[in-house]
Every structure is written in C-alpha cells, then in structure tokens.
C-alpha positions as CSV (number, residue, x, y, z in Angstrom):
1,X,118.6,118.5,98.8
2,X,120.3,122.2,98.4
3,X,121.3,123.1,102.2
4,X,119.4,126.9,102.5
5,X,121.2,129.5,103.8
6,X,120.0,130.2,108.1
7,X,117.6,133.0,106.9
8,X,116.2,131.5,103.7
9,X,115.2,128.6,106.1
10,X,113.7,130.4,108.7
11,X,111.6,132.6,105.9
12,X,110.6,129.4,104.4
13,X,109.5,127.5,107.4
14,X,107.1,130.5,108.4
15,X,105.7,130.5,105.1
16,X,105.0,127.2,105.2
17,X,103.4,127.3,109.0
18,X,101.2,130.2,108.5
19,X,99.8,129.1,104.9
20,X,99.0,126.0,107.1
21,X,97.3,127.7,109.9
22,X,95.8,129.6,107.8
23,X,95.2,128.3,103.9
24,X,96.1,132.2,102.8
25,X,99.4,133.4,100.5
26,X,101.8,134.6,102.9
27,X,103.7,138.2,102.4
28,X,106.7,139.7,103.6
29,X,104.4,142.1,105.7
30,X,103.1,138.7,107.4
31,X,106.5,137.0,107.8
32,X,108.2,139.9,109.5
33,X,105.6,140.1,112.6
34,X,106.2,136.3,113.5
35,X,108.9,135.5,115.9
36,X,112.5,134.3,115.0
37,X,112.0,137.0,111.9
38,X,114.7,139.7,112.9
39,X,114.2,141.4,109.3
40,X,112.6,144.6,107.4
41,X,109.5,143.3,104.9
42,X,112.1,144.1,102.1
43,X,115.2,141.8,103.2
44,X,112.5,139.4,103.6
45,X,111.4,140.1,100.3
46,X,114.0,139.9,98.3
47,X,115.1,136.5,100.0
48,X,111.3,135.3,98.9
49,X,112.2,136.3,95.4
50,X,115.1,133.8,95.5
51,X,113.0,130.7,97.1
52,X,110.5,131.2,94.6
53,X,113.8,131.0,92.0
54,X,115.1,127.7,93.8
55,X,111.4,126.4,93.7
56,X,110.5,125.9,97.7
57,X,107.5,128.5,97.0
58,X,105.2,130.1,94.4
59,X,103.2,133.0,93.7
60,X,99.5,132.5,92.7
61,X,98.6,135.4,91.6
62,X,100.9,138.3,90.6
63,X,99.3,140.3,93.7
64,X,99.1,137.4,96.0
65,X,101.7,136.5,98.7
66,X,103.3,133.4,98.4
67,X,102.4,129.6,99.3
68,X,104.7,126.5,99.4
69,X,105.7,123.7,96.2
70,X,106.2,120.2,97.1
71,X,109.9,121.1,97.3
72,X,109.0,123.6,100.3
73,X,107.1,121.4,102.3
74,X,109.5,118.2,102.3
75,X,111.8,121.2,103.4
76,X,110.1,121.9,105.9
77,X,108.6,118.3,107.0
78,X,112.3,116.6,107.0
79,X,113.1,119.0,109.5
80,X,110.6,117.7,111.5
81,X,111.6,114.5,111.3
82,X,114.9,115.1,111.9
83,X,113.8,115.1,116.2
84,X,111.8,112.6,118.4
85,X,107.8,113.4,117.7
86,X,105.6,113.8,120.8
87,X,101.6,113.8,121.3
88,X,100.4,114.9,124.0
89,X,99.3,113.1,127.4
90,X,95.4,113.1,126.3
91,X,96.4,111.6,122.6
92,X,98.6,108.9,124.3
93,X,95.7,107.9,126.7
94,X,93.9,107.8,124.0
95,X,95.7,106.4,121.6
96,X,96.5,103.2,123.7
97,X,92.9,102.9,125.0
98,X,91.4,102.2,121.9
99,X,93.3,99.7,120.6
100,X,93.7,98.1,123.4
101,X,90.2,97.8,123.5
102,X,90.2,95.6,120.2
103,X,91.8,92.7,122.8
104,X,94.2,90.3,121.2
105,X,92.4,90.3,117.7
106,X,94.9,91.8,114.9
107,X,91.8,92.7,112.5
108,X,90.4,94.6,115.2
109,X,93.7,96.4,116.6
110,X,94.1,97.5,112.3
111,X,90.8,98.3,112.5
112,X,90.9,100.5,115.6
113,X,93.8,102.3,114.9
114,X,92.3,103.9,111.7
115,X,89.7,105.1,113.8
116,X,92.0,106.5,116.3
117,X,93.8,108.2,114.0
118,X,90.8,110.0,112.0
119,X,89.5,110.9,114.9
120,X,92.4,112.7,116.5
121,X,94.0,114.0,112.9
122,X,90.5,115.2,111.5
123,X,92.1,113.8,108.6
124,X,91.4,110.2,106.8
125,X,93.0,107.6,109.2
126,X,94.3,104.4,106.3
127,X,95.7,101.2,107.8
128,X,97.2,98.2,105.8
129,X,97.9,94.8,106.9
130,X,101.1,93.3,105.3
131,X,100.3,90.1,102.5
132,X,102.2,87.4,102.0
133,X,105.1,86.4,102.2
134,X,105.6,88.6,104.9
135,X,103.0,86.9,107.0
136,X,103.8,83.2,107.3
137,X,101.7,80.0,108.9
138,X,102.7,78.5,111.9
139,X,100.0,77.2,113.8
140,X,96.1,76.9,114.1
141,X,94.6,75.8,117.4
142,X,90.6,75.2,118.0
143,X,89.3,75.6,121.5
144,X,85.9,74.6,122.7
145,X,84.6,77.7,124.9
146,X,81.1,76.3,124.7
147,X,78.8,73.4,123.9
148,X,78.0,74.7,120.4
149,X,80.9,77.3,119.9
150,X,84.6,77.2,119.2
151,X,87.7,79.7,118.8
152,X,90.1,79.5,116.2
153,X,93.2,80.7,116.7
154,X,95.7,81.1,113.9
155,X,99.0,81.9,115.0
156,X,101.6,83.7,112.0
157,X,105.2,83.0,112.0
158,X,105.9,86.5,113.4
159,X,103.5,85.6,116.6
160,X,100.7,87.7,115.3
161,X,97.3,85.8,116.5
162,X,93.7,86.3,114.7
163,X,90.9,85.0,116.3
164,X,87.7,83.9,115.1
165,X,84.6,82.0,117.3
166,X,82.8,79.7,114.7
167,X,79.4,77.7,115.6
168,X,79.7,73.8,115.7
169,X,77.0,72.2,115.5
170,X,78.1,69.0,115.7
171,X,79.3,69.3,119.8
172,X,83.0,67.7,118.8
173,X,84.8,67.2,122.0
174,X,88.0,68.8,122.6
175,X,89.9,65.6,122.1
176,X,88.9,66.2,118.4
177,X,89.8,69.5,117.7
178,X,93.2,68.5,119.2
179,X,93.2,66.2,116.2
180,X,92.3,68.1,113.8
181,X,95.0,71.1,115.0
182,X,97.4,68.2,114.3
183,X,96.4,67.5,111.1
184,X,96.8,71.0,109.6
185,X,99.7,72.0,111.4
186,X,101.3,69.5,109.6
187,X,99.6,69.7,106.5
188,X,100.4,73.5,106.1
189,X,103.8,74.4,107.9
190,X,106.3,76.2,106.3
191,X,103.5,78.3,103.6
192,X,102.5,81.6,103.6
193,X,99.3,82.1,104.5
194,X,97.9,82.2,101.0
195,X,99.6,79.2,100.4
196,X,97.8,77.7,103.3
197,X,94.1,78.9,102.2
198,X,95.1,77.7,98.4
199,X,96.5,74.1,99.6
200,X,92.8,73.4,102.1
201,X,91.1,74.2,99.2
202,X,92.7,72.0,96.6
203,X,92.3,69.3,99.5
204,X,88.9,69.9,99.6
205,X,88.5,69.1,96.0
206,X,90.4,65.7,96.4
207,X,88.4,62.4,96.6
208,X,89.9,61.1,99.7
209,X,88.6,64.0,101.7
210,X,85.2,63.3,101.0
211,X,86.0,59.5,102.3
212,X,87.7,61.2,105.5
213,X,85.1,63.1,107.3
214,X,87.6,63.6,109.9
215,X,90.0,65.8,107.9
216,X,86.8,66.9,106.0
217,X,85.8,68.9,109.1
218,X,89.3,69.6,110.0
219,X,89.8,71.3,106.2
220,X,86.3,73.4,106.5
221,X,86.9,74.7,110.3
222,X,90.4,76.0,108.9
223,X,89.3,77.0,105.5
224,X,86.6,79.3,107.6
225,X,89.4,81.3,109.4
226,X,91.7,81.3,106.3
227,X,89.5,83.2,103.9
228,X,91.3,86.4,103.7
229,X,94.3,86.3,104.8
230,X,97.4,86.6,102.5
231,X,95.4,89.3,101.1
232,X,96.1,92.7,101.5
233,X,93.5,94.5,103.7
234,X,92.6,97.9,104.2
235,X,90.9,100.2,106.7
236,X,89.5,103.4,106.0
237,X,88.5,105.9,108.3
238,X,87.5,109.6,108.1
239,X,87.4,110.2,104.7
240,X,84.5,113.0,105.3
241,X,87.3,114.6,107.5
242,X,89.0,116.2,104.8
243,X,86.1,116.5,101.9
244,X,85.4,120.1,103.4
245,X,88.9,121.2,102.6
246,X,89.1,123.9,100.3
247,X,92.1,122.1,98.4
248,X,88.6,119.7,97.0
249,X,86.4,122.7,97.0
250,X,86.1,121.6,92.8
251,X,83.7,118.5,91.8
252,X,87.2,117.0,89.9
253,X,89.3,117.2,93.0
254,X,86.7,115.3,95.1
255,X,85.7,113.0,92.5
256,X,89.6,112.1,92.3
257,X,89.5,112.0,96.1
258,X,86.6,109.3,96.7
259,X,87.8,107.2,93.4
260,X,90.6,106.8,95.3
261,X,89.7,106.0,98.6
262,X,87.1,103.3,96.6
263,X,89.8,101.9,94.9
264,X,92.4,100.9,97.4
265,X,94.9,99.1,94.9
266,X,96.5,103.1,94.7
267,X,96.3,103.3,98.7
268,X,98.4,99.7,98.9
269,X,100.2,101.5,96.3
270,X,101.7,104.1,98.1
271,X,101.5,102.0,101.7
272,X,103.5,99.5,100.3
273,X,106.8,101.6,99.9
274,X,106.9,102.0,103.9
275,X,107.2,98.7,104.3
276,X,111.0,98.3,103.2
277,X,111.3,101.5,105.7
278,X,112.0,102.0,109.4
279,X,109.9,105.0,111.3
280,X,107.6,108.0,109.6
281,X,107.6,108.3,106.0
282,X,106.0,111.1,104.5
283,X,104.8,111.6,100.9
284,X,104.3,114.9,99.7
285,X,102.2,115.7,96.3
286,X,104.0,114.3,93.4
287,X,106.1,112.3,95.6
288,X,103.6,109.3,95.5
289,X,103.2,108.8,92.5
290,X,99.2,108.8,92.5
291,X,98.5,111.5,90.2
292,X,94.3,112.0,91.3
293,X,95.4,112.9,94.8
294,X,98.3,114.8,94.2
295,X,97.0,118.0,96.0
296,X,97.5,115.0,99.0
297,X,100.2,114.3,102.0
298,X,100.6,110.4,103.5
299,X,102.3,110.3,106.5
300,X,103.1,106.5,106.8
301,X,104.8,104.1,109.5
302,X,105.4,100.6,108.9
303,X,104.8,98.3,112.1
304,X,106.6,95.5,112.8
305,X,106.6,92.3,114.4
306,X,109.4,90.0,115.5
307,X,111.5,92.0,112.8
308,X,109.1,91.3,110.1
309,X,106.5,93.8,108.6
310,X,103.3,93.4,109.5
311,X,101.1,96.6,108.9
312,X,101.3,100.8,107.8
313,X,99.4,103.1,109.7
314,X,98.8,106.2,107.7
315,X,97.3,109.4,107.8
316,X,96.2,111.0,104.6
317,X,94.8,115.1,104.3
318,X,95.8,117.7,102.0
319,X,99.3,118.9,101.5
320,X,98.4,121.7,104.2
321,X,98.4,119.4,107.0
322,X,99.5,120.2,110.7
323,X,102.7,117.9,109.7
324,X,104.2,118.1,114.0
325,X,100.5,117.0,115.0
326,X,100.0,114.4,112.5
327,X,103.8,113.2,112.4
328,X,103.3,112.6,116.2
329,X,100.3,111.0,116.1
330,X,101.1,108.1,113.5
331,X,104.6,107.9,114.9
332,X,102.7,107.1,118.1
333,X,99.5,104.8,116.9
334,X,102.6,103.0,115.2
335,X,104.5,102.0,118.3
336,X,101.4,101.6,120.2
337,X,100.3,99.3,117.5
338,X,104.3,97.3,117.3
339,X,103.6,97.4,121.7
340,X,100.1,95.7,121.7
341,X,101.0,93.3,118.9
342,X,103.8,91.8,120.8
343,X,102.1,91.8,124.1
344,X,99.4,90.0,122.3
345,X,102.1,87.6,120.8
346,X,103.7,86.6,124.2
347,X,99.9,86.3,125.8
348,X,99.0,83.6,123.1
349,X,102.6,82.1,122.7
C-alpha cells in the first residue's frame, strides 16, 4: 500500500479513532484539538481533501465531516499490528480462567473461548475447529470410571484429546475395553478422523460384525465418540452484542446479519483463510469477500497444535470496532487457547 506522508498519517489515524469512539463524521475543527495535531483546521483541511482523493476517507454528506473507507481502516489497523498487542491484567485473568475451566475437553475449551471473547469484546465471539485432514486419528482409549459408566478418550495426531463419558450397560470389565481399544487403533490408524467415522460405519454394515459381538460393541462405543468430528464446527457467541449498532439500525442490514450468523458455511468461509496464516488476521469490509456483512470487521487468529492447525478464534462487530482492544483480546484468547491445548496434550500423552 501507498506509504502516507508523516502528517497525512497522523490526520488519518485520528479520523479513524474518533469516528470509532464516537460513530460521528470527523472535521478539521475536531482533528486539530486532539493531541499529536500541531496544525491550523485549514492545513488540516486541505490534507483531508487529498485522503479523500487517495481513498483512505469519504464525505457523507456535502456538509458532513469525514468518516473512513475500507482503505483507511486497514491503514490504520496494520499499524496496529505492526507491535506486540496487550490486554490488560483483568482480561488475562479472565481470559485464562475460563477456559481453563472447560478442563481437558477441546469442545468445551472452543466453546468457552467464544464466550470469553463476546463477553469481553461486546462484540460476537466466533470460534472454528479445524476439519480434516488437518485433524488426524491416532488413538482411542475407554476407561471404566464406574460400574455403569465409561470415558472415551480420542486422542488426534496433533495430541488434541476429546472426551466423552458414555453409559454401559452391559458392566464390561476393563480387560475388555483394553480389547476393544486394540481393535480400533488398528483398524483406523493412519485416517483422518472422517475417514475413521466413515470406515466404523461401513464395518458396521458388514456381515461379520454382526457374528462378532466383540468388535460389534467395540465399533458402536467408537462410532458414539466419532459422530462429528472431521466436520467443521462452530461456536457462536454474542451475536445480540452488536444488533444495537447503528451500522444495522435498517431491517436489510440485520436481516443480512443473522442470515449469516445462521448460516455458518460464509463464517468457515472467511475462518478458513487464517488457517494458512500465523498470528492476527484482520478482514475489513470488502476484504472478506461476504458481501451481506460487508459493513463487518473479523479479527481472526488461527491456533495451533504441534505445528498443525487446529482452530480460529474470531471476533466479529462492525467496521467501527475498538481494533487495539479487540486485536489484543483474540491475540490473547489465541495463545491462551495454543497454551491450554498443549498442556492438555502432555496431561493425556
């Protein structure tokens, strides 16, 4: 992008901080009273006149001050991103004590840290977990905790662990589940995890497994924990955060909005792109490509997990978002989140 002169810069990032604080068109009468702005309302006008040339702002209204384009605010947001992010001692607390409180189970931590980040963005808090082949199979383990109750454990290739207690009502000794652990560890090694679900359930079709109760038991126990995964899942939190933003004052905007939100295939959409990417990722308007919530921001970070992918925490609000709080808070949720999951790796492995 076009390097702005030093005072074109400045201009433009105060623009683009007090339409944010404040939702109004900015003037050169407003601009010159903030600090950093050594210059008369008429230097400071004429330098507006050339931004709104070069396409970092626009005028609403032929009275109105001005407010920022997409161009303005990835300006402004890349140099942001440019330094380390901080949140502040509270949000860290926080941040950590709520998914930690999800324990060692991956759904729950995903599912938490949407909730963390809604609450403390007052903006929609989105979370994907990565689908195959990111996510490969290598190892299920039952354990008996109690007379009629069992854990699953299934174990990815990248140490990631979910967790699931099923009822047996059968009482099978321990001795058995080690059996049937055997069985589909080597039955499914080296498959994604949609591989594995797909290859129990053309086993449980086959006519020797309805001769074999043993691996009859051993295919339904493991078919219960592997519905779902390989799949692409989504958490959603907050989205009445941001439906009293004036940006979706208009029944079209909102509608657009909650369509949206409803139909996550646009969310993985976007999500998906930060994958291939290392730290914050911010998509501005136009720049992700989903045209109903274009008067929308995503700031994104892809977590990982023994170097491969395995989730994007996101935040999404309108385009006039506190980007230095909300960049710091999913910059933070997502190394909390990369933290926990390998803590929760080394506890199982």
């Amino acid at each position: 992008m076009h390097r702005l002169e030093s005072r074109a810069e400045t201009i433009l990032k105060t623009i683009v901080s007090e339409f944010i604080a404040t939702g109004e068109p900015v003037g050169s009468r407003t601009v010159s009273r903030k600090k950093g702005v050594d210059l008369s309302p008429a230097s400071i006008r004429y330098i507006m006149t050339d931004l709104t040339e070069m396409g970092y702002i626009t005028q609403p209204h032929v009275s109105a001050g001005r407010i920022p384009t997409d161009r303005g605010y990835r300006l402004y947001v890349d140099s942001l991103l440019s330094g380390h992010q901080n949140v502040c001692v509270d949000e860290q607390a926080a941040i950590e004590s709520v998914i930690k409180a999800a324990g060692l189970e991956v759904r729950s931590m995903l599912r938490q840290s949407s909730s963390v980040l809604a609450e403390l963005s007052h903006q929609a808090g989105v979370v994907t977990a990565a689908t195959a082949p990111e996510r490969r199979f290598r190892a299920i383990e039952f354990i008996k905790v109690a007379e009629n109750r069992i854990v699953v454990l299934l174990v990815s290739a990248s140490g990631l662990v979910q967790n699931k207690l099923i009822h047996d009502d059968d009482r099978i000794d321990q001795e058995s589940l080690d059996r049937y652990s055997r069985m589909l560890n080597d039955m499914l090694k080296n498959l994604d995890l949609r591989q594995a679900r797909e290859r129990i359930e053309q086993e449980l079709q086959q006519e020797k497994t309805r001769m074999d109760a043993m691996l009859a038991k051993a295919l339904r126990m493991g078919h219960t924990v592997l519905v779902g995964e390989g799949d692409h899942e989504v958490f959603i939190e907050g989205q009445a955060n941001i439906l009293d933003e004036p940006e979706f004052a208009s029944i079209e905007q909102l509608k657009a909005l909650l369509v949206t939100f409803q139909d996550k295939s646009k969310l993985l959409k976007i999500l998906d792109k930060t994958f291939q990417a290392k730290g914050v990722q911010v998509f501005i308007g136009s720049e992700h490509g989903v045209g109903e919530i274009e008067s929308c921001a995503i700031v994104a970070y892809p977590v990982h997990a023994a170097q491969t992918v395995v989730a994007s925490v996101a935040v999404i609000g309108p385009k006039r978002m506190n980007y230095p709080k909300v960049v710091g808070l999913v910059d933070a949720t997502g190394r909390v989140l990369t933290k926990l999951l390998a803590k929760a790796a080394d506890t199982v492995l």
